[in-house]
C-alpha angles and dihedrals in degrees: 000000000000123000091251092057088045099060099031083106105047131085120243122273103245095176107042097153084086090172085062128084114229121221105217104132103120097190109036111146115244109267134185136185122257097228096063092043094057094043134056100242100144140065116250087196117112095216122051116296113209088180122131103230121213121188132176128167123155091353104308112120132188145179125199110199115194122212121220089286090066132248115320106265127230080246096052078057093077087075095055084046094046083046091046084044104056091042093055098042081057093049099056092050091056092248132139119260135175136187084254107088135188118206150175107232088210088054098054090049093049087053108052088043100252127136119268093224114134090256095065084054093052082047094045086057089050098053086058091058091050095045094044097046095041105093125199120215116188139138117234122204106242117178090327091310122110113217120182112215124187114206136158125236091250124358108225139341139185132182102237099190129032125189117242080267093062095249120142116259101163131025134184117211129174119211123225119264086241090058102039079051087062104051097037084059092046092241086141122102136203124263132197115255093231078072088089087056100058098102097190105084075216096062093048094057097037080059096046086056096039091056093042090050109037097029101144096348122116081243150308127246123202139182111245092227086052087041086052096051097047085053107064097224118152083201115124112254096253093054091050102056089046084060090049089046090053090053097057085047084055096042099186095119101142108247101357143058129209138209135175116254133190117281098047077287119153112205127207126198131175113252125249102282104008109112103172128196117262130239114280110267104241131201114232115289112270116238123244088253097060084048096050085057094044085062092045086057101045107032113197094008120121103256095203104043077050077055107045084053100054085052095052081062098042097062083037091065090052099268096271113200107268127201104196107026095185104050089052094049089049086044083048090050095051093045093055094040090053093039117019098249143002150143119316091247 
């Protein structure tokens, strides 16, 4: 029987890149990763920022290191929370996923709430090639053991499909391993949609911190000079608080509202109605030794999706206090491998 008479029955096969995750989930809810909402890794500048950024605050430190293209943008930020986005959204729903993503550039427009000229498509081009050239540098507590890590925002894109005008229909992106790690494990949190309508790059990340921060609370309090420095402005001090004075003035932050307080104090409280979900609730880290065995004892398997797992049941089994983390995740290991599940130790 010829190829042709095999496949007369058969509809066509509309995603053949099968080592690709398609984005096709219309009505995800905006996610981002609790990292870089806690920490200042994009530019709030309009026009390109070719600073090196250092940050350090209780004994996290990072360096944001622009390419040629200048520092990654809080805008250029829509296209990782339309990625998170799509891959929870998968999760949840018990599928695959991969750091390797398919997706539709109108989609992702239309998501984040941005035009579909063909100038948001040139700008959307160019927020790849900033994403893809920043580097973060950081070290990140493990077990009592610093370890200094270098990443990019995302690893590597290309735009798979192009309109007879040139302009970009499809795009392949592949997420760093740092951020796969973080949706994998669940550290991401919900935003509000009218996220993608706040204009001022300031606002956007007043609102990340504020929902980090505040999440369930009755409110969060801050200090404008600490404020200052989580944000990542390069504004003067008096400047900024004259922008934070004129969004309270405003008062269209998404969730939350702000007021000034005594004691150069800015105060953040959820509105009326907007209960928003709390941060995962995570184990002690696990040291580089326990991950090193892990990987003794499953040899070619993905440590931290294994991880990111044990954690999963972990917080299942009502994230019971543990002593020694990493015996019971490697308990845990040898348990699942011998009987397919079970308890996080």
């Amino acid at each position: 029987m010829s190829g042709a008479m095999k496949g007369a029955g058969l509809l066509p096969d509309h995603h053949p890149t099968a080592d690709f995750f398609i984005c096709d989930i219309f009505d995800a809810a905006p996610k981002d990763d609790l990292g870089s909402m806690e920490h200042p890794m994009f530019s709030l500048a309009t026009r390109p920022d070719r600073r090196i950024l250092s940050y350090g605050h209780n004994g996290t430190r990072i360096e944001v290191i622009p390419s040629v293209k200048g520092l990654a943008t809080i805008h250029d930020k829509d296209i990782l929370i339309y990625c998170i986005s799509q891959l929870m959204a998968a999760l949840n729903e018990g599928r695959q996923i991969g750091r390797r993503l398919h997706l539709r550039a109108h989609d992702l427009l239309v998501a984040t709430n941005r035009e579909t000229s063909g100038d948001a498509y040139r700008r959307l081009r160019e927020a790849f090639e900033r994403l893809a050239g920043t580097r973060i540098t950081t070290n990140i507590e493990t077990g009592g053991h610093e370890v200094t890590t270098g990443f990019g925002l995302i690893e590597s894109w290309q735009i798979v499909r192009k309109s007879r005008g040139g302009r970009m229909i499809s795009v392949a992106v592949t997420l760093s391993d740092w951020l796969f790690r973080a949706v994998l494990s669940k550290s991401v949190l919900t935003l509000s949609r009218d996220y993608f309508r706040l204009r001022k790059p300031l606002e956007r990340r007043i609102y990340e911190l504020a929902r980090k921060h505040c999440g369930r609370q009755a409110g969060w309090s801050v200090s404008v000079d600490t404020l200052l420095k989580k944000s990542g402005s390069a504004s003067p001090r008096r400047v900024f608080r004259k922008m934070l004075r004129d969004m309270i003035e405003a008062d269209h932050l998404p969730d939350y509202v702000m007021r000034e307080e005594p004691g150069d104090l800015i105060r953040f409280a959820p509105r009326a109605g907007a209960v928003p979900e709390t941060a995962p609730k995570r184990p002690p880290p696990l040291s580089a030794e326990v991950l090193e065995e892990a990987r003794a004892r499953r040899p070619g398997a993905d440590v931290h999706a294994l991880v990111a797992e044990w954690e999963g049941v972990w917080r299942a089994t009502g994230a019971p206090r543990l002593h020694a983390p990493g015996r019971a995740f490697l308990g845990w290991l040898d348990k699942r491998r011998g009987q397919g599940s079970g308890g996080a130790g």
